[in-house]
N, C-alpha and C positions, 0 to 999 in steps of 0.2 A: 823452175823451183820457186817456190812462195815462202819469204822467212815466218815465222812466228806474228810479225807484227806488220807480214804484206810488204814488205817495199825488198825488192831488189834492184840491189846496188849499182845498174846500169841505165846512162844515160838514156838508151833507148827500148826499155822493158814498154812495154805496152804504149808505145810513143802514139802510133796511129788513133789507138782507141781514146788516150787521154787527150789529142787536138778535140774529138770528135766530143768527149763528155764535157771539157772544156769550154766550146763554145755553144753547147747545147745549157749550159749554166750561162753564160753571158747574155746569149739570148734569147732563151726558154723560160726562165727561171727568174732572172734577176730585170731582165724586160729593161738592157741597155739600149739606152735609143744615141743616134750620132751627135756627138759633140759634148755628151755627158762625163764630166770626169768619174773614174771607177779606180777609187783607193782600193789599195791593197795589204794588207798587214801583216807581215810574217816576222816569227821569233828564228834565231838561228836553230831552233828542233825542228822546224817547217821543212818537210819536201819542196826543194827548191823546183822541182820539176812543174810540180803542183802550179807554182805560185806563176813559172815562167810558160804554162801553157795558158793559163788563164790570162795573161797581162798580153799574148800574143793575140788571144780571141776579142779580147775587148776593143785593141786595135786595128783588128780587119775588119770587125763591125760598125767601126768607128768612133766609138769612146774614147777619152783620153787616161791610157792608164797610167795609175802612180802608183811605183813599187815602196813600200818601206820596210826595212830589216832591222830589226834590232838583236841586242842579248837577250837568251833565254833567261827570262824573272824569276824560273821555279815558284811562282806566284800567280796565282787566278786570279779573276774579279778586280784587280788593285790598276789603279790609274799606271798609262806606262809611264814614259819618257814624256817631257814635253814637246819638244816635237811630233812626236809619234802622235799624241793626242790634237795636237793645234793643227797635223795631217789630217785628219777624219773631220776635223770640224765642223766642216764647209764639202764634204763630198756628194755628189750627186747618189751615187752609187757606194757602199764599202763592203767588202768583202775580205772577211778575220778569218785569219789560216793559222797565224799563231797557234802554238801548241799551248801557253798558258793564256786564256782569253781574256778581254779586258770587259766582259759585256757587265752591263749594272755600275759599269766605272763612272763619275763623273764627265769623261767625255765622251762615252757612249752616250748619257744623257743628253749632253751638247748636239753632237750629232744628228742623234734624232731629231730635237726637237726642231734642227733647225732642217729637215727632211728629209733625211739620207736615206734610202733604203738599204737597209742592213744584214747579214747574212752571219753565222756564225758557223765554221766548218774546221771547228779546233780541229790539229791531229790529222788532216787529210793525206793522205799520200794517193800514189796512184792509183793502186789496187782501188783502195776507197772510192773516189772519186769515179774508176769505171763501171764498180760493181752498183754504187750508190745511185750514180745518175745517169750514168752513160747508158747501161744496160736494162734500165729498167721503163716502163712506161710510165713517165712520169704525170701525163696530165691525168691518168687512170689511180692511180695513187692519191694524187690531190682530191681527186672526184669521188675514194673510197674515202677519205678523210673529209670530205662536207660530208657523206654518209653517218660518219662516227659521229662527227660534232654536232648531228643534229638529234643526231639519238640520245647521246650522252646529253645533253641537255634540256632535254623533254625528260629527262628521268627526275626523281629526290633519291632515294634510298640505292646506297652507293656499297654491294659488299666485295672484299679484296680478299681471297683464301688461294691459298696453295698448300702443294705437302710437305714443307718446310715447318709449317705452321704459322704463314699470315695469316691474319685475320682480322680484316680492318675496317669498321664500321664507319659512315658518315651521308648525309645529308645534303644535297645541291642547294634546296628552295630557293628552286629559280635563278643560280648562277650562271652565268653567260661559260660557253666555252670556246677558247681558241685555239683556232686550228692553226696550230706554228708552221706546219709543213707545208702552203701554199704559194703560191707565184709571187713576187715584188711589185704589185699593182698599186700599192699604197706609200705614199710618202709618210718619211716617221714615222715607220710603222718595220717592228724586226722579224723578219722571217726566219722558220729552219728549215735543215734539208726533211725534204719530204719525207713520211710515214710517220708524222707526229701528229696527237690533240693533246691540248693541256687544257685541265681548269683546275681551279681546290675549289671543290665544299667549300660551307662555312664553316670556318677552319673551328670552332667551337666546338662541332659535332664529331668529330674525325677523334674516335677511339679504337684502341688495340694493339695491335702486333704487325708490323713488316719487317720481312726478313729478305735483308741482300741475297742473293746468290752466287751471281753472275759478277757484276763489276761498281764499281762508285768510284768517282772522279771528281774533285781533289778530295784528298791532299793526295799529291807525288807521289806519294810511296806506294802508293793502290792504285787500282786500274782491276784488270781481271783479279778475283780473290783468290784467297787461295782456303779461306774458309769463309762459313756464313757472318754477317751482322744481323745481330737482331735489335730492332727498338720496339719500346714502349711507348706510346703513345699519350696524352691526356686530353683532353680539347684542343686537340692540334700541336699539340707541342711536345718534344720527345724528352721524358724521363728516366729513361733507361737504355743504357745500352752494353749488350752482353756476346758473346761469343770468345775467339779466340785473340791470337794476335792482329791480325784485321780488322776486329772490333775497338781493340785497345787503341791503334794508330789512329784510328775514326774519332773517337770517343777525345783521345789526346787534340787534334785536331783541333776540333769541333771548340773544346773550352780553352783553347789557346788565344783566342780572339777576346773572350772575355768581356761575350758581346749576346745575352739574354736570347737576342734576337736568331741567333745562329741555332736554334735551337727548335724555331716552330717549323712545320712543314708548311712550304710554298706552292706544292703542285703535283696535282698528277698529271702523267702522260701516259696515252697509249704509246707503243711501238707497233709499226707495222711496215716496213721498210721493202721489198721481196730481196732487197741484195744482203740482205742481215741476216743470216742466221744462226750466230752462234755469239757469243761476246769476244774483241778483236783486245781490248785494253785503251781502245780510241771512245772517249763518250759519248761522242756525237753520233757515233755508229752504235755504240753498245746499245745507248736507250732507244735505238730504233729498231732490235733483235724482233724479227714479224713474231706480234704475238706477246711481246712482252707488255710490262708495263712499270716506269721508271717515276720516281719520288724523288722532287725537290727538296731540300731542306736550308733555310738562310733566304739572302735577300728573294722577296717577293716582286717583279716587275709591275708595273702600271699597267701595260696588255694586257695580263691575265685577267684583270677585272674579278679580284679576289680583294682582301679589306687593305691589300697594297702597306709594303715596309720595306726599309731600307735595312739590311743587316750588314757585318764587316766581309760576307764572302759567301759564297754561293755554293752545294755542294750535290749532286746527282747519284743515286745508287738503282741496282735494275735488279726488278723483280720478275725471272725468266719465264717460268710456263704458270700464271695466274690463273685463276678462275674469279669470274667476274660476272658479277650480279646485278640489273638493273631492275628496282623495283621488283625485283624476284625472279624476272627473267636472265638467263645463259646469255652473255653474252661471248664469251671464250669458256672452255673447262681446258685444264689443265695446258693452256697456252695458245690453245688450237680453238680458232669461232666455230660456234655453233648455230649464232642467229642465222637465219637464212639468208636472209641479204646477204649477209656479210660475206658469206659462203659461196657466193655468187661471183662476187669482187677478187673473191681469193683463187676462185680458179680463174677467173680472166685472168691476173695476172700471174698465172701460173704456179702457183706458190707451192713446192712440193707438197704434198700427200691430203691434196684436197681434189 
């Protein structure tokens, strides 16, 4: 039996599979080499399973792992503990399991700069972790994902429609795009789990309408919706926001930081995951639903190579079956690709009903 939110409550549910996806992340993915320390960071909402199949694979590989636990912060984006922070400082490796993430935190910043390869896997439990990585082929994913990002980047003219009624105009010229879902090949440089691109437009041109459907991650109280959000757009920046109670808790949120900035959009991402297909209430999983396509809004990273800002908190919502227009061309209709290529990719990797 599978709960609502994937995790069954026994120590050895899927134990075999989870060593196996385990060290295929340690050493597929995160590219530990021996004698590397490989920080670990988990909040007490963290599957400890997660955390202790991972810290087992880093050490048969050879890594030196460090576990860290702390209290759940009911808080994202916000600096933790100091130790917790003065841990990742200095890590070869780090790998964030926490369920509220510290990523855009000031020692995330640390971190990096000082070369950690980074991974964020808020929210993982098992189910995730076998369905996400274990199960999937992963270097064929990465390689549909240099696909994407090169497409979407050779494009200008960006349109975002669904039958919700997004409808989201904007402009590349010539913006770099990052494919977050690649291998840990780079120091200082932060990875996500595979079946992501993100780039923003420049965020000036970016007018209209997107409407959540599916899920947005933080604030707490959301996760899967239980109705739409809708925003407004202006030159990148959202002036409206409307729907039901979902929208109000969003909206509350959002101006509680009291912070301008919380308020432009930071990024679009495709989703294309093949272990995602439905919204879980995990965000890491949700904006990677194959086929969707998920909106940043609040702090801007330096990776994305967008006009880059600092805001007080960082906020993700997913837009489920999009249609998507580059320079006039189909790129997906109603969630499902239709470019050829892309069609190509979706059946190798099996992806139902292609």
């Amino acid at each position: 039996m599978e709960y609502p939110l994937g995790i069954e409550m026994t120590q050895d549910y899927l134990s075999y599979e989870v060593s196996k996806a385990a060290l295929k992340l340690v050493k597929d993915v995160m590219l530990v080499k021996e004698g590397e320390t490989v920080v670990i960071t988990a909040d007490t909402s963290t599957d400890r399973r997660v955390v202790e199949a991972i810290a087992r694979a880093a050490n048969a590989f050879g890594g030196k792992p460090v576990v860290v636990y702390y209290p759940t912060t009911y808080k994202s984006f916000e600096e933790p503990p100091k130790p917790v922070a003065s841990a990742v400082e200095y890590a070869d490796v780090w790998i964030e399991l926490a369920y509220y993430c510290v990523m855009h935190s000031p020692c995330f910043q640390k971190a990096l700069a000082n070369g950690a390869r980074y991974t964020c896997l808020t929210g993982m439990d098992v189910t995730m972790l076998v369905n996400t990585i274990g199960k999937i082929d992963y270097n064929l994913v990465v390689e549909f994902g240099e696909y994407l990002t090169q497409l979407v980047q050779d494009s200008n003219e960006v349109i975002i429609e669904d039958e919700n009624g997004t409808n989201l105009h904007a402009y590349n010229k010539g913006r770099k795009v990052k494919h977050s879902g690649q291998l840990a090949t780079k120091k200082g440089y932060p990875i996500m789990l595979a079946g992501q691109v993100s780039w923003c437009p420049v965020e000036e041109t970016i007018n209209g309408t997107i409407v959540f459907d599916a899920a947005a991650f933080p604030p707490s109280e959301l996760g899967i919706l239980n109705n739409n959000i809708v925003l407004t757009l202006e030159k990148g920046i959202v002036t409206k926001i409307e729907g039901g109670d979902d929208a109000k808790t969003f909206e509350s949120w959002l101006k509680g930081f009291n912070d301008p900035n919380m308020f432009r959009l930071a990024h679009y991402s495709l989703g294309f995951n093949p272990g995602v297909i439905k919204a879980t209430g995990r965000i890491v999983e949700d904006e990677r639903i194959f086929g969707c396509i998920e909106f940043g809004i609040g702090s801007q990273g330096e990776s994305l190579m967008g006009a880059f800002w600092d805001a007080a908190a960082h906020t993700d919502g997913v837009v489920s079956k999009p249609t998507i227009k580059l320079d006039g061309k189909l790129l997906e209709k109603n969630g499902v690709y239709v470019d050829p290529e892309a069609v190509k990719y979706c059946k190798a990797l099996k992806v139902f009903g292609y």
